[in-house]
N, C-alpha and C positions, 0 to 999 in steps of 0.2 A: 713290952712293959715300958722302956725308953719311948716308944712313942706315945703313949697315953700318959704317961708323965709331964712330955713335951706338950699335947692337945691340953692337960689338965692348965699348965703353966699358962700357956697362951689365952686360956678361957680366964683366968685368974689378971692377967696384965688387960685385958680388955675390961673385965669390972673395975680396975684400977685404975683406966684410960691412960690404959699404955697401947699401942700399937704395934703391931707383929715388926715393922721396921728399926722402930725403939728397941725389939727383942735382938732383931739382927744386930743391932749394931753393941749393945751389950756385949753381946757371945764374941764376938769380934774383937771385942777391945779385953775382952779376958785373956783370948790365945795370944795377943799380943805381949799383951802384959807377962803373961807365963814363958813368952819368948823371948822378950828382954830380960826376964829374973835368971833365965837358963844360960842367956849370955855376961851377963853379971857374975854368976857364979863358975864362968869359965873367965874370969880376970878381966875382962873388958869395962872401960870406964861405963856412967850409966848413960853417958847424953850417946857414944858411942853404941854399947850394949841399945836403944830406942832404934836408932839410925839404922842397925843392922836388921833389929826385928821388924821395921818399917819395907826396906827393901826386898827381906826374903818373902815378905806378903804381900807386895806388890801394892800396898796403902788402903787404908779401911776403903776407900771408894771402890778401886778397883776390885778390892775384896768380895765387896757389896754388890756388886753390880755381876760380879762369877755367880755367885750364890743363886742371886736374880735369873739371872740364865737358865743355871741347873735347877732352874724352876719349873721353866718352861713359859705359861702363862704371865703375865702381869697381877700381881697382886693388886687387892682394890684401891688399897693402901698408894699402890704407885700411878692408878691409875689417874684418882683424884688427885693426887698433885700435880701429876701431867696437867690436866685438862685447868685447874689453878694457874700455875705456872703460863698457860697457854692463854687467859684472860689476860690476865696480867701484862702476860708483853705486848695483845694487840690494846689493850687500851694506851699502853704507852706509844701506839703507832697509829690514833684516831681516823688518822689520812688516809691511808691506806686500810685500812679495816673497812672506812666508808665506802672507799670507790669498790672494795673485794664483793662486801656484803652487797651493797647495790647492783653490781654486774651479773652475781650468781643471784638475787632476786630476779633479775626478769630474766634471764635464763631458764632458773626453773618455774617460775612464776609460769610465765608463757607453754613450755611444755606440760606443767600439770592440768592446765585449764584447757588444754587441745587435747589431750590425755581424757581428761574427763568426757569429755563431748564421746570421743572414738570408743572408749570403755561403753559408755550409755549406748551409742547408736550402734556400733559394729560388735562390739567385742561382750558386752556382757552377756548369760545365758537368759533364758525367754523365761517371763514369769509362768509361762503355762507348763502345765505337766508336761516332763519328756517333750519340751521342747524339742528338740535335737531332732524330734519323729516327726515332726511336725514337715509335709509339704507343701506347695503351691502348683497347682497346673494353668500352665496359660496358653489357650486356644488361639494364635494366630492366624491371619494371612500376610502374604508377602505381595499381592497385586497390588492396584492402585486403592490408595488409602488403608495401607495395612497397619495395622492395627491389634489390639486384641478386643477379637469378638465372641470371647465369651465364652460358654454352652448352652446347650439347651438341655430341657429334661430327658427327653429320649436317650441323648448322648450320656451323659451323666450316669442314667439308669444301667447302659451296655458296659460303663466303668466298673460300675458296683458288681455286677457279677461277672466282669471278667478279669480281672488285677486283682490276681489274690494276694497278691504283697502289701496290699492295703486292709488294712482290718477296719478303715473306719471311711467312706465320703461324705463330705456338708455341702449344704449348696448356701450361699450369702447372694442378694443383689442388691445393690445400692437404688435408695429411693427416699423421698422425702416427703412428710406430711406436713399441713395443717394444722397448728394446736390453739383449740380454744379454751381463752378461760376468762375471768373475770377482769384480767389486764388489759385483756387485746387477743390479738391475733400473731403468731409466731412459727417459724418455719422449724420444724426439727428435720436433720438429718438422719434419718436411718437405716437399717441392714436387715430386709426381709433374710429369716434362714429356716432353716428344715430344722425338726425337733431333738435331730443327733449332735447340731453344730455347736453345744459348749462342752462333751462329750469327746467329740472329735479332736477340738482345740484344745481340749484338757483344760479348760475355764471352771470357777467355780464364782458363788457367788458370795458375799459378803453379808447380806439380809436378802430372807427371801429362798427363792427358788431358781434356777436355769430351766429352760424349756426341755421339754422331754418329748417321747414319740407321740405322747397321749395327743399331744399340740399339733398335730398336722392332722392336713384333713380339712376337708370342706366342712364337717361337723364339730371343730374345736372353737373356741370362746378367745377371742380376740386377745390376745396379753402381750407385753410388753416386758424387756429386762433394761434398766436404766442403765446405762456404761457408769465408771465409777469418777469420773472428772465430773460428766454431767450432772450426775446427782450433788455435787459437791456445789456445784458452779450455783444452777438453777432451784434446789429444792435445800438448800442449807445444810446436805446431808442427814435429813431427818427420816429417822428408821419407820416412821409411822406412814411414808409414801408407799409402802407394799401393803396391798390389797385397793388400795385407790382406784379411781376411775379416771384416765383422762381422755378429751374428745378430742381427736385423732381424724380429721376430714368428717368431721361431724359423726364422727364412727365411737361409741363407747369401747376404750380399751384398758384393761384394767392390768395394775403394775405389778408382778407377781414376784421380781426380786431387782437386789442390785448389782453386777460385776465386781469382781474384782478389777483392782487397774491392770489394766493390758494395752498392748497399742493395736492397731486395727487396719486392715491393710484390705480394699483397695485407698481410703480413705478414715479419718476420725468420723466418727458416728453416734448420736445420741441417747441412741438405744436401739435394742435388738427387737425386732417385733417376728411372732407367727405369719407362716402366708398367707393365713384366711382374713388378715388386714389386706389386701389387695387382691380385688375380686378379679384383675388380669393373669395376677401368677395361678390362680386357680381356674381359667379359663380352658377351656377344650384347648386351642392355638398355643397357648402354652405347654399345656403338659403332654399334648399328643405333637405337635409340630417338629420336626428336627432340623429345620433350618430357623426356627425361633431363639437365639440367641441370644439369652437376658441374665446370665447366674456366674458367677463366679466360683470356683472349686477349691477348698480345701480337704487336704486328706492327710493320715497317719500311718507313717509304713506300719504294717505287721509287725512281732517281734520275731527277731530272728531275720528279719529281712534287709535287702539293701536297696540304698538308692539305686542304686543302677539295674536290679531286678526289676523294680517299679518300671523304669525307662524302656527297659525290655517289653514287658508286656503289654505295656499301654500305648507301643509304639503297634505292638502286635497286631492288638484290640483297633488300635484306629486304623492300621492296615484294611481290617476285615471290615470297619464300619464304610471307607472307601468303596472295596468294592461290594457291601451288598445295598447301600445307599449311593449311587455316583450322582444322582440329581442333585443331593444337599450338598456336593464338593465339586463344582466346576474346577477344572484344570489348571486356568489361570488365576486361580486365587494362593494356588500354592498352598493351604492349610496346612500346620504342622501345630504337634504339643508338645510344649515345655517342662518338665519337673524339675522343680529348683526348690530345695530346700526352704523354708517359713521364714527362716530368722535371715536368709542372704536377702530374700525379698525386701522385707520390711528396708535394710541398708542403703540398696542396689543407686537410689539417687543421690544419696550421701558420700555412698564410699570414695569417688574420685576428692571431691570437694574436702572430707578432711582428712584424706592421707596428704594431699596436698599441705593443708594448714599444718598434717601434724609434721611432715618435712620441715616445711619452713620453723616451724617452731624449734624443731634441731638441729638445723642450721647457727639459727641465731643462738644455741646451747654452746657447739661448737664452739662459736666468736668468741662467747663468753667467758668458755674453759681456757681456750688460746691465748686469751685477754690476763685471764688473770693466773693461768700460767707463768706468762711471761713478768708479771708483778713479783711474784713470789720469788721466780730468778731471780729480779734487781735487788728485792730484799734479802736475797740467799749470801749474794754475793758481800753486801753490806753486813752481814752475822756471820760469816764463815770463821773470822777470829774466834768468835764465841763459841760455835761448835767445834772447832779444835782444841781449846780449851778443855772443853767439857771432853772431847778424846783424849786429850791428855792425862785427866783427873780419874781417868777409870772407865768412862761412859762409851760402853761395847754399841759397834753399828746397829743392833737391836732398840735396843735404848733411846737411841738418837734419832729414830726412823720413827717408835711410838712419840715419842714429844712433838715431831712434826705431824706426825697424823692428829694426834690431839690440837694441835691447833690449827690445823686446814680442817676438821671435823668441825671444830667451833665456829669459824666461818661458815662452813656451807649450810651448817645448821641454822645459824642467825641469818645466811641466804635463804633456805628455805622456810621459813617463818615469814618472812618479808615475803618469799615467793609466795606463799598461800592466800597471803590476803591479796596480793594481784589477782591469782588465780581465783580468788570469791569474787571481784570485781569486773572479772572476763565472762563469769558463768552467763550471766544475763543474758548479752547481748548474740554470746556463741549459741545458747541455746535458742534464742530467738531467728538464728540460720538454720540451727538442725530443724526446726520445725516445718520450714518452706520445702525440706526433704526426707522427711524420714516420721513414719508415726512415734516413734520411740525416744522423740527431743524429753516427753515428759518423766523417763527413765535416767535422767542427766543429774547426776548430784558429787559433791565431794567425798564417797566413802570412804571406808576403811583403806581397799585396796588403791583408791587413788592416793591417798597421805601414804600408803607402803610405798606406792611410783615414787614422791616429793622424798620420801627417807632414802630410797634405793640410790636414785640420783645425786642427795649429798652423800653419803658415803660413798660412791666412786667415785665423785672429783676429789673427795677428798684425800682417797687413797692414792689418786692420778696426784694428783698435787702432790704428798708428802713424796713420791717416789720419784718426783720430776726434781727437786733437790740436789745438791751438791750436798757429800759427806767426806769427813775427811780420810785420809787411810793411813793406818797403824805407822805406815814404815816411813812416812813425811812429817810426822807431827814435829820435829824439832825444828825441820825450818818451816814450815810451814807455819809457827808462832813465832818465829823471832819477828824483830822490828821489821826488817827491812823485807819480808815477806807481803807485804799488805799489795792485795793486786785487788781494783779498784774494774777491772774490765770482768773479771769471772771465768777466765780460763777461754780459749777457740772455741771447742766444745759447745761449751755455753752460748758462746756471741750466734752460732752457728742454728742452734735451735732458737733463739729468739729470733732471731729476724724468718725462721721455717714456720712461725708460729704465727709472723704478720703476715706471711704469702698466703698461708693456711686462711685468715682473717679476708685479707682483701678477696680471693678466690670465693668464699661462701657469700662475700656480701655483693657480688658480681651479679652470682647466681638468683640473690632472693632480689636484687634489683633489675634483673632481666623480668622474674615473673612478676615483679608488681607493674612492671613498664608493659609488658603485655595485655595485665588486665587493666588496667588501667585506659587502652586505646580498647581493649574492648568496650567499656562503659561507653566513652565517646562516641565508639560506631555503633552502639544503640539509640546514644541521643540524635544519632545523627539520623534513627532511623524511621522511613515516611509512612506512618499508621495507615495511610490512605484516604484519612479524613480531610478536609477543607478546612477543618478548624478545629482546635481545642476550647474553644471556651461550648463547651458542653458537660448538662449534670446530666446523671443517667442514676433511675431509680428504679428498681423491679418492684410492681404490685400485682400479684399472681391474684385473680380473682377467683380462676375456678379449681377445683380438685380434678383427679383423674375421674374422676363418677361425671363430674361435670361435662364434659368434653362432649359427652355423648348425647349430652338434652340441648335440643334447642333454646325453648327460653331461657335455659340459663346462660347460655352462650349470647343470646340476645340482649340479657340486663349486664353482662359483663362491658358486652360493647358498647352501650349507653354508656354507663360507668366511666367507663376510661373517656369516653369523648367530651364526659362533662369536667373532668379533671383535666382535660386538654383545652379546651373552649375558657377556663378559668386561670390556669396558668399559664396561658399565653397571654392575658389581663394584666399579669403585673407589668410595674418597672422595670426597662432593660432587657425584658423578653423577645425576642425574636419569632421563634419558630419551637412550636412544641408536637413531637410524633408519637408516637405509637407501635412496641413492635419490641422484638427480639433484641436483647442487649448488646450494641458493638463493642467489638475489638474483647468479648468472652465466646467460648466456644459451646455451639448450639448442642446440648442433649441429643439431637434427634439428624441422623444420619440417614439417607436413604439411596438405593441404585437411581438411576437416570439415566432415561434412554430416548434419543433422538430419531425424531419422523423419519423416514427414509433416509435414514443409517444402518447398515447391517456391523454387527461388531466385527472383528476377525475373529477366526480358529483359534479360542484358547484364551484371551482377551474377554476380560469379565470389563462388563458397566462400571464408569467411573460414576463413585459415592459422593455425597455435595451432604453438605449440611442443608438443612432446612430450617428458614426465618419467615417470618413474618413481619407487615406493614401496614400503616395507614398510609393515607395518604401525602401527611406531611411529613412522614417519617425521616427517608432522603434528605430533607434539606435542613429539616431540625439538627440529623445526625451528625452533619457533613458528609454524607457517603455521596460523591459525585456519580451521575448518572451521563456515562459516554457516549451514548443510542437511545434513542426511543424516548418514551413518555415516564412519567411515574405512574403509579397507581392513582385511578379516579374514583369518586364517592361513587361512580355508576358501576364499579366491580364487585359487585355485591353477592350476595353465600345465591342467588337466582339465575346469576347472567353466565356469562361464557368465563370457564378458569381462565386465568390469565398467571405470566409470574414475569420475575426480572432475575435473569442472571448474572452472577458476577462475571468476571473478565478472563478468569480462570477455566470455568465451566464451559465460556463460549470458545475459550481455545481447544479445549481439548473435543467439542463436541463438533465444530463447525469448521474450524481452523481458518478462518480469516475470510469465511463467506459471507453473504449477509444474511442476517439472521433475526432482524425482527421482522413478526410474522411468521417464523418459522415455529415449529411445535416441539414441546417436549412430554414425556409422559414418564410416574412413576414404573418400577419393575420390581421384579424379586416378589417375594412372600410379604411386603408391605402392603399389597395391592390387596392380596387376600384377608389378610389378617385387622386392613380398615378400609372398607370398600369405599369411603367416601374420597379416599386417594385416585381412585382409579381416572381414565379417561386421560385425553389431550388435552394440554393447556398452552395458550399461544404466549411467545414469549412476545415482553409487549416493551422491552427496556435492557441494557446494557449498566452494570452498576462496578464502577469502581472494584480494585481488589483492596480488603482491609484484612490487616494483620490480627483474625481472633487468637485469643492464648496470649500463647508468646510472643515477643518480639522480637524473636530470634529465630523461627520458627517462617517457613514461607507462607506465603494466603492459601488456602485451598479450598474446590469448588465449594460453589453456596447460591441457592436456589432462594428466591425472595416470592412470599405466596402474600396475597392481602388478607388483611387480617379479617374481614371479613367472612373471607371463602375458607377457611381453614382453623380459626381461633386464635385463643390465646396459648402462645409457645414461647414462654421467658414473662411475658406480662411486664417491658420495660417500659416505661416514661424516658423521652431523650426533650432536653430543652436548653435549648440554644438563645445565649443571648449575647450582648454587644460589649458587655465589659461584666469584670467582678460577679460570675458564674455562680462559685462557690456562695455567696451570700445568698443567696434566693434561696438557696436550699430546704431552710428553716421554713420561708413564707408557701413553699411548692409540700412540703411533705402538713401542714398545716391545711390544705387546702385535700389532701389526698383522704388526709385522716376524716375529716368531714363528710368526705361523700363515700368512704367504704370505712367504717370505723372496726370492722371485725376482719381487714384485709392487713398481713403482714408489709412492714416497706422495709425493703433490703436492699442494700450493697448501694448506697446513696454516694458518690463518690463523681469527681468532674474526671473527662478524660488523663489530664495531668495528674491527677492523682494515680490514677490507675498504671499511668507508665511508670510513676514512681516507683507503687509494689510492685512493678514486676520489674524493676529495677533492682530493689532493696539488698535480692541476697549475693548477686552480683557485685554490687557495691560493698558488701560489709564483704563480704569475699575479696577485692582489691583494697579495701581498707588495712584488712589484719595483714595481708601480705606485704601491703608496703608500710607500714606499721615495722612490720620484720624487718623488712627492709632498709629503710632508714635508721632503726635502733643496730642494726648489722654496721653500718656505714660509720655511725658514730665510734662503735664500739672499737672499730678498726681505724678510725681514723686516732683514737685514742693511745691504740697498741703502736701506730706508727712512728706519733710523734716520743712516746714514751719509749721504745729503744732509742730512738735516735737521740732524744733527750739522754739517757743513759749513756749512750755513745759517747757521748759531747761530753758527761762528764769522767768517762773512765782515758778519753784520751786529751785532759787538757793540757799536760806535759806535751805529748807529743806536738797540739796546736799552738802550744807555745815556743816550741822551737819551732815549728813551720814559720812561725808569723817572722820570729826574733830572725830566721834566715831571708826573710825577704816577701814572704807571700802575703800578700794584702789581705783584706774581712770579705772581699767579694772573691778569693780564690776557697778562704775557708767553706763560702756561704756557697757557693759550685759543688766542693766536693761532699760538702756533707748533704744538699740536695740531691748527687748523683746516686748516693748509698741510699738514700728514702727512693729513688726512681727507678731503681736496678729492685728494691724490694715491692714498688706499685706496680711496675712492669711484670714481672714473677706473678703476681698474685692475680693480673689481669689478666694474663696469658691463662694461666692456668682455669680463671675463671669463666672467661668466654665456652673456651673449650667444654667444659662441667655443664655449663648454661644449656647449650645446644642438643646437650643429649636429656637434662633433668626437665627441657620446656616440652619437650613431645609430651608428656605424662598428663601436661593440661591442656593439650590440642583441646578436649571436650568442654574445655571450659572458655575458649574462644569463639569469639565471633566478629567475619570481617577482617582478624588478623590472623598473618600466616604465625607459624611456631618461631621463628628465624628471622621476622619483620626485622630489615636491616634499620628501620630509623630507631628502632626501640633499643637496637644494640650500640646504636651511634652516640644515641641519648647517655646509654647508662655507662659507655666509655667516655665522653664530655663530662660528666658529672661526678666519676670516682675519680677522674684526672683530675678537676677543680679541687676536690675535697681532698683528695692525698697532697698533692701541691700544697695547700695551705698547710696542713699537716706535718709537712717535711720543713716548711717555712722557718716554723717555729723555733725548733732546735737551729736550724742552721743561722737565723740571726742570733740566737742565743753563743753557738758559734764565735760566729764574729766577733763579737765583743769581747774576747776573752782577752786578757792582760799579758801577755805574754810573760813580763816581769815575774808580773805575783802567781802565775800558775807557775812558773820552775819553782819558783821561791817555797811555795805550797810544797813539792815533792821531794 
């Protein structure tokens, strides 16, 4: 009944706007009052009889503050004035509130927005049903140019009935069409798949319809599923594109629905089309051949099943395909299959690159916390009066402990608000890296659970912060308030973790300046690296004339070569032109791979045919391109699709095939199931030319064989334009793709770009990859050279007595400026020691992301010991002339 009296009261004082605290302290000042009337009426005077009931209750504060305890919780009542209270005093300390909030802005800043990325790329779950089921098989060899090469149908078909831990296989092969319309001519990228593969993936679609079994089949109706960007991108997202028609290699195919967004792994893809779009995948050679390898395999365990069953039996299954096919699995190719989970795929090129970034971004967290750890010390030490005070007044270590988290809370809050809009300003360009690696960049955004990362973050510094604090204790408060108590240093303890705090600083900013020092000469050693070209002022433009249908007709093959020769014959016409070819795009990597086998060469026992890419050429190709020609002749207009094959190999191919004999004149011929599968391959062809090694792909990546056939005797394979001219390359470009459009108006032009451009992108993510690290890096550097000067600055002032008696005994401004530079050098030394050390072991982690330098490159560590010794130097500078100048007079006189 007393408590619902009490609950009625309190309901009552709140409509009255009174506060449960106001109740407290009522009830309080009644027992009081009743305990001085009791000492009154025991003959005590009354200022006496107050003083006594004052004492025996230990003082409304203290009173208050029991009460509060035997609470438990904080009332809300107490918590708003905490967090009041805790405004209030940093606005009264603007200076420090700025440097607090801005240090824990990029702090957190920087780890939400590397957060973000790794959440999107690695860590979120897969939009597709039961992701988690979802697996990848990948068909390697480990011989020369291993690779993954795929499946074929046969294989595929022995999977499906014998892995019963798979309840579902899709086959996907990456291929790209032709699309005509009223604008032009335009290239889509696509993914031939079998009728179970949005089933399989557990994809739906958002309008429309996914392919179903009805869709397979040499007797199904050509359709198409639009991905869900692409519709976005090219059709404005308009729901009325299903049922449409669009012409697909002059092929009617009609759009039956549109995906949901998903990411798409071997590559991004336009849309999904049926097989019976590609009169190859439905060819005899195809669906009967088992060394025909063109399909990629996704599958979904069973339920009830496990990864490692799968691994089991499909290691089983290819065991048995070995031996009862050994034709299709020569010995030296090594064949092995993979099962690796859907969603580690999709990561697999990202994961190094931003566990790295998201290191370094906690790293620089680290400095930060360190940093402004050691702030809050200097400030602690400067309030310590006041929080004894407030222990004296009643205020139990409880109490004292929330009013400081209350305002390290408001700090880290108003840091992470500031962090967030860094972190919206970082999204961009981070995501514009995850893209160069990972389908799933388009999965990257600030959600819920990323602002839960940015909240989790401030409240544990801030709880680190409130409990890194000095408080004071019960059984000192008397002197520890008198006058002559005031100690300006902060106890050993204290001085002891600060300067732990700058070693901590200088050791992480060692670390993240070791790895940007690293990548950073890696960048260098790719500019430094020789493409194999003679020259960059080269534009290169693909104009793909013919389709896969194409290939096979002559006169179309005939009006294509016309075509290109008149668009070469014209843009060799302009100003500043040099030299214009014909042929396979350099320094990209040729589609078309094939065995190669040398005239009177027997291979060895076990030793499979090295694979060479396959290009094509005119005549002027070579010298338009820059590709130098070491041996022999180039291609002549009398190498025509009538006369005797001929080709040119690279420098690679003729080592490995001839090793240092002489070899023009000598023959090479295709091998393998190419032969079969397009007889026009077949026969000897003299090698008539030595050509240069060029770095296609990467430029980190070695040159590897490559076969050059004229374009004549073989077609078009890339349909490049290369045109070389004397200066200012890139301008032509305009007057060359102008001239293109005219004589093939329904012919797409792609990938128009000068050799220099093209090292750029493959520079790009490299570079923004050494950007953010030394980004890190330097914001590390600062932040510590901050934390340096700023104990030692503290230093300086907690002992100017003492430097005032040094000086007043005789010691000059350049013994002070010694020793207080020896204290900064005994804490840079610590924190380099420590840092080297940390460096050596945290840079193995990016061996993969070097090139050219070793993990341990001593100049890179020489570099970044010269650099934190300049920068802490000057750092120690500061305070130590600050030092010197002290007065010795007026600093005793001061204490």
């Amino acid at each position: 009944m007393r408590r619902i009296r009490s609950v009625l009261a309190r309901i009552a004082g709140v409509f009255a706007g009174r506060s449960a605290e106001d109740d407290l302290r009522d009830e309080l000042q009644s027992h009081l009052d009743l305990e001085t009337a009791e000492n009154i009426r025991r003959g005590m005077p009354p200022e006496e009889a107050r003083r006594q009931a004052l004492l025996a209750s230990g003082g409304l504060t203290q009173a208050a503050e029991a009460v509060r305890d035997q609470r438990g919780l904080p009332s809300l009542e107490s918590m708003v004035a905490d967090i009041r209270y805790a405004l209030r005093a940093l606005r009264h300390s603007p200076g420090f509130t700025a440097v607090v909030v801005t240090t824990l802005a990029l702090g957190i800043g920087a780890n939400t927005a590397i957060f973000s990325v790794v959440r999107g790329v690695l860590l979120k779950p897969l939009p597709h049903r039961d992701g988690d089921r979802l697996v990848y098989l990948r068909h390697s060899r480990e011989g020369p140019g291993g690779a993954n090469v795929t499946f074929s149908v046969p294989e595929v078909r022995d999977l499906r009935t014998g892995v019963p831990s798979l309840s579902g296989i899709a086959q996907y092969s990456s291929w790209s069409v032709i699309h005509q319309s009223k604008e032009g001519a335009e290239r889509f990228r696509v993914g031939l798949v079998t009728g179970n593969y949005f089933e399989v993936m557990g994809l739906s679609t958002v309008v429309g319809r996914p392919t179903g079994q009805g869709d397979d089949g040499p007797g199904a109706s050509p359709v198409a599923v639009l991905t869900h960007e692409f519709w976005l991108k090219r059709f404005g997202g308009d729901p009325a594109i299903v049922g449409k028609q669009l012409t697909l290699d002059r092929r009617p195919v009609t759009v039956i629905g549109v995906l949901q967004p998903a990411p798409f792994f071997p590559e991004q893809v336009d849309a999904l089309l049926n097989m019976v779009n590609s009169n190859h995948h439905l060819g005899a050679s195809m669906v009967e051949e088992r060394t025909h390898r063109m399909t990629e395999v996704v599958a979904r365990l069973a339920p009830g099943r496990t990864l490692e069953q799968a691994r089991s039996q499909i290691s089983e299954i290819y065991a048995r395909m070995h031996g009862d096919y050994p034709e299709a699995y020569d010995a030296g190719s090594r064949y092995h299959v993979a099962v690796t989970p859907f969603k580690d795929v999709l990561g697999e090129r990202a994961r190094l690159t931003l566990w790295l970034l998201m290191g370094a971004a906690a790293f620089v967290l680290i400095i930060s916390a360190a940093n402004v750890a050691n702030l809050t010390l200097m400030r602690g030490v400067r309030r310590e009066h006041e929080l004894v005070v407030r222990a004296a007044l009643g205020a139990g270590a409880g109490r004292l402990r929330r009013l400081l988290l209350a305002e390290n809370l408001a700090l880290t809050i108003l840091g992470a608000t500031l962090g967030m809009a860094i972190a919206v300003a970082g999204i961009g360009p981070l995501t514009s890296l995850a893209e160069r690696y990972s389908p799933r960049a388009s999965e990257i955004r600030l959600d819920v659970v990323v602002l839960a990362f940015a909240l989790t973050l401030s409240v544990l510094l801030a709880s680190l912060l409130a409990f890194v604090a000095w408080l004071p204790k019960e059984g000192g408060l008397a002197v520890a308030i008198s006058p002559g108590a005031r100690r300006a240093s902060g106890g050993l303890r204290k001085q002891r973790l600060q300067r732990a705090l700058v070693v901590v600083q200088v050791a992480v900013s060692v670390v993240l300046l070791a790895g940007a020092g690293l990548l950073t000469r890696t960048l260098i050693r790719l500019a430094e690296v020789d493409t194999g070209l003679t020259t960059e002022e080269v534009l290169t433009m693909q104009v793909p004339l013919l389709t896969d249908a194409d290939r096979s007709i002559p006169a179309a093959k005939a009006a294509a070569e016309d075509r290109y020769e008149r668009m070469r014959s014209e843009i060799a016409a302009l100003p500043g032109v040099v030299e214009v070819g014909v042929g396979s795009p350099p320094l990209r990597l040729s589609e078309v791979v094939w065995e190669v086998k040398a005239e009177g060469k027997v291979a060895a026992a076990g030793v499979t045919p090295p694979r060479a890419e396959v290009r094509t050429a005119n005549p002027e190709f070579f010298r338009a391109a820059g590709i130098p020609l070491l041996q022999g002749r180039p291609f002549a207009s009398t190498d025509g699709p009538v006369s005797a094959g001929v080709v040119i190999i690279n420098q690679m191919l003729a080592t490995q095939l001839f090793a240092g004999e002489d070899l023009v004149g000598r023959r090479i011929a295709w091998t393998g199931d190419i032969v079969r599968l397009y007889p026009p391959s077949a026969g000897w062809r003299t090698i008539v030319g030595v050509a240069g090694n060029i770095r296609d792909g990467e430029l980190d990546v070695e040159p590897g064989p490559a076969v050059y056939v004229p374009l004549s005797q073989l077609g078009e394979l890339g349909g490049s334009l290369a045109i070389r001219a004397d200066s200012n390359i890139a301008g032509l470009a305009a007057a060359a793709k102008r001239i293109v459009r005219r004589i093939a108006p329904t012919a797409p032009i792609e990938n128009v770009m000068t050799v220099a451009q093209y090292k750029d992108r493959t520079f790009s993510p490299r570079r923004l990859n050494a950007v953010l690290v030394s980004s890190f890096g330097i914001l590390a550097v600062i932040i510590a050279s901050v934390g340096i000067a700023g104990v030692l600055g503290f230093s300086v002032s907690a002992r100017r007595n003492e430097i005032g008696i040094r000086m007043s005994l005789g010691a000059g401004p350049g013994r002070v400026e010694r020793m207080i530079l020896w204290e900064g050098g005994v804490l840079l030394a610590g924190g380099f020691v420590l840092g080297i050390a940390g460096a050596f072991f945290a840079v193995r982690v990016m061996q993969g992301l070097l090139f050219g330098v070793a993990p341990h490159d001593p100049s890179t560590f020489i570099g970044v010991a010269v650099m934190m010794a300049a920068i802490g130097v000057v750092a120690c500078w500061i305070p130590a002339l600050r030092a010197a100048r002290i007065d010795p007079a007026i600093a005793m006189r001061a204490e």
